[in-house]
N, C-alpha and C positions, 0 to 999 in steps of 0.2 A: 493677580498678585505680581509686584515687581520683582525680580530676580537677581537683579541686578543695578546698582546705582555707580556709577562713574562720576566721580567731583571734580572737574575742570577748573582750576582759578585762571582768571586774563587779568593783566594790565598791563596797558600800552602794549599791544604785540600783533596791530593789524598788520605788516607783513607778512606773519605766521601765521595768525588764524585761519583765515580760509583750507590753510593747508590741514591743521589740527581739525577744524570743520568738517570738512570731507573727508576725514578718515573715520570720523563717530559715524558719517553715514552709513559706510562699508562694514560698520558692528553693529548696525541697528537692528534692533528686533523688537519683537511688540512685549515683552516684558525685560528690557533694558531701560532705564530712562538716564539721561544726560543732564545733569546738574550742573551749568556755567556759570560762574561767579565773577560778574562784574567788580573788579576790586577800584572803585571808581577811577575806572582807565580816562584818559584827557586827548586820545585821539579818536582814531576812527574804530576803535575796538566795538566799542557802544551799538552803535551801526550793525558792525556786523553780525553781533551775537542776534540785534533782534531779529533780525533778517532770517539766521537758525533756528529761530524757534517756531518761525511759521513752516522751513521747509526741515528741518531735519526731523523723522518722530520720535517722538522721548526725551524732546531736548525742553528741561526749565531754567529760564533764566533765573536768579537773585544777583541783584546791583548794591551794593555800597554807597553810604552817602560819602563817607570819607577814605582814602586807603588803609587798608589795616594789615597787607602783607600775607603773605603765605601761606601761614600757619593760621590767620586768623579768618583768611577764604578758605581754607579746608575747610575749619572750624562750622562756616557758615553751611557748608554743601554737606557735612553729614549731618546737621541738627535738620536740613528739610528731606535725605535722605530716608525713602521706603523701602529700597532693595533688602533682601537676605543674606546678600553679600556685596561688599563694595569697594569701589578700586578707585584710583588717583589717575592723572595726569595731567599733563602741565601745558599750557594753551601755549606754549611754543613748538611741541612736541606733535608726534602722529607714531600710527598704530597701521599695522599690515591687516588686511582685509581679515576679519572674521577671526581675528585675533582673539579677543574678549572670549565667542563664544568656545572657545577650544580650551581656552584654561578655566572658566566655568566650568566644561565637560571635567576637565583632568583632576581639580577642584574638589567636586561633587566624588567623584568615585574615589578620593582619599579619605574623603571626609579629615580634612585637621582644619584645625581653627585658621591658617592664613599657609598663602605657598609665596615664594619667592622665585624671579623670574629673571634668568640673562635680559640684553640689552643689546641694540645695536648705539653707539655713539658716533656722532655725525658733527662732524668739522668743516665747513666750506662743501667739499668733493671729494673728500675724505670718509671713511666708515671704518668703526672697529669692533669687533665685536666684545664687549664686557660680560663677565660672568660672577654670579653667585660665588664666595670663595666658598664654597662647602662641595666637597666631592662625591658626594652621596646623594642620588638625583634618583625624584619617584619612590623614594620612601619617607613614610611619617618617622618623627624623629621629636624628641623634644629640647626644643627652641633655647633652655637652658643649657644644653650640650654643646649648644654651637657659639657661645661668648669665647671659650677658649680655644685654644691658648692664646696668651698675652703676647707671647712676642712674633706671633703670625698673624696674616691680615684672616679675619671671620666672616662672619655674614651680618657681625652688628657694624664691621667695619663697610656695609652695602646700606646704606642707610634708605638707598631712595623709596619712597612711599608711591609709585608708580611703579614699579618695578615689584608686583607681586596680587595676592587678591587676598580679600579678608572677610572671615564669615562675621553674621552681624552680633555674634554673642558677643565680640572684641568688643563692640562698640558699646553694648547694655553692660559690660562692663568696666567702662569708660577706658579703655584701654586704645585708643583710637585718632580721640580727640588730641590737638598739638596745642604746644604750651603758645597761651595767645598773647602776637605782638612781638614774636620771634622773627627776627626781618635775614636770619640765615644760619643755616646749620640747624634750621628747625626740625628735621627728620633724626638728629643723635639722640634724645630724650626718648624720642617716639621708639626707635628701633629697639635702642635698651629694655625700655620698656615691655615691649612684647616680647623681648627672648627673657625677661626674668620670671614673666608673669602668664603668659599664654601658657597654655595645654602640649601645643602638637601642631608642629607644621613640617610642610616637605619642599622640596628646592625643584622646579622644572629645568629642565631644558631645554626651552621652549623661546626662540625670536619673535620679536613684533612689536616692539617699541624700540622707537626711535628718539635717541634725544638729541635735542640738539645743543651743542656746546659752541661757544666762543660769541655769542648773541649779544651785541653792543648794548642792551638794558638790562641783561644780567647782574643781577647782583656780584657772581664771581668775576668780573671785568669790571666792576666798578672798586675805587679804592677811596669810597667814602666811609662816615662813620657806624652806620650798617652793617659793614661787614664784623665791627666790633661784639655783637651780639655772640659770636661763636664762643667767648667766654662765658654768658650767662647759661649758653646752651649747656657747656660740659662742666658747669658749675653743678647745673642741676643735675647731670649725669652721676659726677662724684658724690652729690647730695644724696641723692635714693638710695643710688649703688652703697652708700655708705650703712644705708639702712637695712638692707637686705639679708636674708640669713645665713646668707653665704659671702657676707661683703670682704672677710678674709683673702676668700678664692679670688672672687673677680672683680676686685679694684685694682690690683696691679695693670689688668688689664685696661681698667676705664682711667686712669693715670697713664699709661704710655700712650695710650692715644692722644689724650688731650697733650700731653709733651709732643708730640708728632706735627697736632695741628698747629701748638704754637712756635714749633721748630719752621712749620712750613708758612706761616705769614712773616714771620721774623727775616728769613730769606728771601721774599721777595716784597720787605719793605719798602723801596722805592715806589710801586704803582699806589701808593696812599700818600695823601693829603701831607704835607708838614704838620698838621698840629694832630689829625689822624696819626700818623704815625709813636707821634710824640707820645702818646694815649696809647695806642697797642704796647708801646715797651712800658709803661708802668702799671697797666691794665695788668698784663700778662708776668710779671713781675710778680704782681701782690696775689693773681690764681696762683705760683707756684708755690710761696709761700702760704698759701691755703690750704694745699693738699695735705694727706698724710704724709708727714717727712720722711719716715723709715720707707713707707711704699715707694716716695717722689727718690729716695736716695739708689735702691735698689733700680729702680728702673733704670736708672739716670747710667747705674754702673753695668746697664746689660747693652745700653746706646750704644752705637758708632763715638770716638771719640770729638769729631768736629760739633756733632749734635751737643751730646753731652756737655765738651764746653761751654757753648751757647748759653743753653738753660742754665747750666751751673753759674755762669756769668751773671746772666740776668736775673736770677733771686738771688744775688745780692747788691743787687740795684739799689742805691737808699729810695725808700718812699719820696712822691712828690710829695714838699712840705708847700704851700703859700702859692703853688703854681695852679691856673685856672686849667683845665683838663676838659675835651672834648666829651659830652653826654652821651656812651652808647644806650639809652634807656628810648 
């Protein structure tokens, strides 16, 4: 019986693989198996995964004929996923020896449906340590407790899907899989998701993932129209959340987020495209006027005042009329 499935997506990222590579070695175990997803990568990625699969044990390839992006490689790695319980990360990333099987251990004797795990973040020669915003480590807790409060950072504001482990009831029921063809910010839906609707989970304290930030094929360093996606991502957050039986409570919250992230591309509009750009202010214009207005008002009046200008400014942006607009689709 497999124990454990870990879903690895690659594209374009042979400088890092070998390093992600040999860190799955140092977690191997004979009921582990490693799930790599070739998102049809166009360098030497290809190469090296097949190379893994002869010498790493528990490692199966699935390749792509065309890329489909991150959400839609997960997607792939848990539909061939057998493990009980199963975990993410990211083929530019690596894990400390014997990681995996310690938070299995920790895991198992909580028994909750998923735990959430600190982080090392890794800059050049830099490291920091990132943590879980939730302060309560090693007890089950239910995952609806922890969306609040709105105007503190939480643990749906920890989006990353690497950064924890998940028993495989999440997945039967369907709690798991990411919205397909999300090319960033595909982890907000997902994270929402499971604190509205899971059972019981608990926060470790526990280092061993290593991510690595500032990576020239990253998505977050590129200021193409891809990045545009975070709109459909927290569209669909507003969408659920609006559904929920508690959408009163915790839309404020899933509203000032989403005002956060587009307070935070709006300020660092220059690294995108001129016609990118162009498209973020009208894109992110007609989300605010999407929102519940009494909710988007309220929030707007709990902001800092430079924020709140901003937004306030920019839903009232006139609509483009007759102008051609960049496709985040």
């Amino acid at each position: 019986m497999v124990k454990l499935s870990v879903i690895v997506p690659f594209y374009n990222v042979q400088t890092y693989a070998p390093d992600t590579l040999r860190s799955l070695r140092a977690n191997a175990r004979e009921d582990f198996e490693f799930i790599l997803v070739d998102d049809c990568s166009t360098d030497g990625t290809a190469d090296i995964l097949r190379r893994a699969e002869d010498e790493i044990p528990g490692v199966v390839v699935r390749r792509h004929k065309q890329n489909g992006g991150l959400a839609t490689a997960r997607n792939t790695g848990l539909d061939a996923a057998r493990g009980e319980y199963l975990a993410f990360l990211d083929g530019d990333d690596w894990l400390a020896p014997g990681y995996f099987a310690e938070v299995l251990a920790r895991t198992e004797a909580l028994g909750c449906d998923f735990v959430r795990t600190d982080h090392v973040q890794v800059e050049g020669r830099n490291r920091s340590v990132h943590r879980v915003p939730q302060g309560r480590r090693g007890e089950v807790m239910d995952p609806r407790d922890a969306i609040l409060p709105a105007e503190r950072s939480t643990s749906v504001d920890y989006p990353y899907a690497w950064a924890g482990l998940y028993h495989r009831r999440l997945l039967d029921r369907g709690l798991l899989h990411f919205t397909d063809g999300l090319r960033t910010a595909e982890d907000r839906p997902w994270i929402w998701r499971l604190h509205r609707e899971a059972d019981s989970f608990a926060v470790l304290g526990l280092l061993g993932i290593f991510y690595r930030r500032g990576v020239a094929s990253s998505l977050t360093q590129i200021g193409d129209v891809r990045q545009l996606d975070f709109i459909r991502s927290f569209d669909q957050v507003i969408r659920e959340t609006s559904e929920d039986r508690d959408a009163q409570v915790l839309l404020p919250k899933a509203v000032r987020t989403y005002c956060a992230i587009i307070s935070h591309h709006m300020s660092s509009i220059e690294r995108f495209e001129p016609a990118v750009a162009r498209t973020l202010k009208s894109m992110s214009a007609a989300a605010l006027r999407r929102m519940p207005q009494q909710v988007l008002d309220e929030a707007l009046d709990s902001m800092d005042v430079q924020r709140a200008t901003l937004l306030r400014r920019l839903r009232r942006r006139p609509a483009a009329a007759g102008t051609k607009e960049v496709s985040a689709a």
